[in-house]
N, C-alpha and C positions, 0 to 999 in steps of 0.2 A: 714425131718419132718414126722411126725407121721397120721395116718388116724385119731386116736383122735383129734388131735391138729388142722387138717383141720376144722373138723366138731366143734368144738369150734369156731376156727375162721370164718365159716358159718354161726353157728347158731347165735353169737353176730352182726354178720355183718346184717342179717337179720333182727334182733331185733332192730338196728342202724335205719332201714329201706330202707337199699340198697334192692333192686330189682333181682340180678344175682350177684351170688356167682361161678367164675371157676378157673380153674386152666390157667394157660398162659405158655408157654415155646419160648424161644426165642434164635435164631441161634448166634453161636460165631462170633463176630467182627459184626454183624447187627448193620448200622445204620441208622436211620429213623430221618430226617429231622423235621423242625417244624410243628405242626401241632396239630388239637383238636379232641375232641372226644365230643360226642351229650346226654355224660352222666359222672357223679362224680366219682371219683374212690376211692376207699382205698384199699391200696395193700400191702401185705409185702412180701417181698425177699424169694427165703425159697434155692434157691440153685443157684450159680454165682454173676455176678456183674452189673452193670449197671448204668450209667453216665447219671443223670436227668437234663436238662436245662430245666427250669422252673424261670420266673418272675427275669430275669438276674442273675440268681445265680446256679451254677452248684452245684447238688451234687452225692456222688459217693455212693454210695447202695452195699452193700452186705447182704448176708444170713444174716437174723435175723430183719434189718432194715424195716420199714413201710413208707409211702407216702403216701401223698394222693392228688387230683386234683380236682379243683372244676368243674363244666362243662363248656365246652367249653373253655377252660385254654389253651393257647400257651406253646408247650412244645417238646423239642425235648430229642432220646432217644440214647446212645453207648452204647452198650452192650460191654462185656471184653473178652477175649479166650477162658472164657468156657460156653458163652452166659449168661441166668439167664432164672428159674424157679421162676414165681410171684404166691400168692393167691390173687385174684383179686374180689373186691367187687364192683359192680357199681352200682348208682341209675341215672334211663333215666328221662329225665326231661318228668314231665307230663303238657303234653297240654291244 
Protein backbone atom coordinates (compact mmCIF):
# COMPACT_ATOMS: atom_id res chain seq x y z
CA UNK A 1 0.00 0.00 0.00
CA UNK A 2 0.91 3.43 -0.68
CA UNK A 3 2.11 6.46 1.84
CA UNK A 4 -1.10 8.32 0.21
CA UNK A 5 -3.34 5.72 1.00
CA UNK A 6 -2.08 5.46 4.70
CA UNK A 7 -2.37 9.05 5.25
CA UNK A 8 -6.00 8.76 3.84
CA UNK A 9 -6.61 6.14 5.93
CA UNK A 10 -5.27 8.47 9.04
CA UNK A 11 -6.76 11.29 8.19
CA UNK A 12 -10.47 9.61 7.90
CA UNK A 13 -9.83 7.61 10.78
CA UNK A 14 -9.02 10.68 12.73
CA UNK A 15 -12.04 12.53 11.47
CA UNK A 16 -14.01 9.20 12.65
CA UNK A 17 -12.57 10.27 15.98
CA UNK A 18 -10.06 7.61 16.84
CA UNK A 19 -7.37 8.96 18.98
CA UNK A 20 -4.00 6.91 17.41
CA UNK A 21 -3.47 6.07 13.98
CA UNK A 22 -0.18 3.33 13.53
CA UNK A 23 0.94 0.91 11.65
CA UNK A 24 1.13 -2.90 13.39
CA UNK A 25 3.40 -5.76 12.02
CA UNK A 26 2.87 -9.03 13.31
CA UNK A 27 5.22 -12.41 13.22
CA UNK A 28 4.45 -15.46 11.02
CA UNK A 29 2.47 -18.34 12.70
CA UNK A 30 1.84 -15.70 15.96
CA UNK A 31 -0.76 -16.74 17.98
CA UNK A 32 -2.32 -14.85 20.72
CA UNK A 33 -4.91 -16.33 22.76
CA UNK A 34 -8.15 -14.56 23.97
CA UNK A 35 -8.06 -11.47 25.20
CA UNK A 36 -9.09 -7.33 25.21
CA UNK A 37 -7.79 -4.28 24.58
CA UNK A 38 -8.74 -0.86 26.78
CA UNK A 39 -9.59 0.95 23.45
CA UNK A 40 -11.79 0.38 19.74
CA UNK A 41 -10.01 -0.51 16.85
CA UNK A 42 -10.54 -0.07 13.16
CA UNK A 43 -7.96 -1.77 11.16
CA UNK A 44 -7.42 -2.88 7.65
CA UNK A 45 -5.04 -5.66 6.44
CA UNK A 46 -2.73 -4.06 4.10
CA UNK A 47 -0.06 -7.13 3.85
CA UNK A 48 -0.54 -11.06 5.06
CA UNK A 49 -3.31 -12.96 6.87
CA UNK A 50 -4.84 -13.26 9.86
CA UNK A 51 -7.66 -15.51 11.68
CA UNK A 52 -9.93 -13.15 13.94
CA UNK A 53 -12.05 -15.00 16.77
CA UNK A 54 -14.23 -12.60 17.67
CA UNK A 55 -17.99 -12.92 19.31
CA UNK A 56 -17.99 -17.10 18.25
CA UNK A 57 -17.30 -16.46 14.70
CA UNK A 58 -14.02 -16.78 13.19
CA UNK A 59 -12.95 -14.73 10.34
CA UNK A 60 -9.96 -14.99 7.98
CA UNK A 61 -8.56 -11.37 6.88
CA UNK A 62 -6.43 -10.81 4.15
CA UNK A 63 -4.71 -7.59 2.33
CA UNK A 64 -7.36 -5.27 1.57
CA UNK A 65 -10.03 -6.51 4.21
CA UNK A 66 -10.95 -4.06 7.43
CA UNK A 67 -12.25 -5.06 11.09
CA UNK A 68 -13.14 -3.46 13.53
CA UNK A 69 -13.58 -4.04 17.64
CA UNK A 70 -15.47 -2.37 20.04
CA UNK A 71 -13.48 -1.85 23.50
CA UNK A 72 -12.85 -4.28 25.44
CA UNK A 73 -14.21 -6.96 22.96
CA UNK A 74 -12.98 -10.87 23.65
CA UNK A 75 -11.07 -11.67 20.82
CA UNK A 76 -8.39 -14.01 19.83
CA UNK A 77 -5.79 -13.50 16.89
CA UNK A 78 -3.70 -16.52 14.04
CA UNK A 79 -1.70 -15.03 12.01
CA UNK A 80 -0.77 -17.20 8.54
CA UNK A 81 3.07 -17.80 7.21
CA UNK A 82 3.68 -14.77 6.30
CA UNK A 83 2.39 -12.96 9.47
CA UNK A 84 0.24 -9.64 8.55
CA UNK A 85 0.84 -5.91 8.28
CA UNK A 86 -2.53 -3.87 9.92
CA UNK A 87 -3.30 0.07 9.71
CA UNK A 88 -4.55 0.38 13.01
CA UNK A 89 -6.97 3.15 14.21
CA UNK A 90 -7.80 3.08 17.96
CA UNK A 91 -10.02 5.30 20.27
CA UNK A 92 -9.07 4.84 24.27
CA UNK A 93 -12.11 5.12 26.19
CA UNK A 94 -12.23 8.39 27.92
CA UNK A 95 -12.81 8.56 31.69
Amino acid sequence: MTDAAYQTFEAESLAAGFDEVLVRDWAPGLVIDTHTHPFAVSARVVAGEVALVAGGATAHLRAGDRFELEHGAPHAERYGPEGATFWVARKHAVA
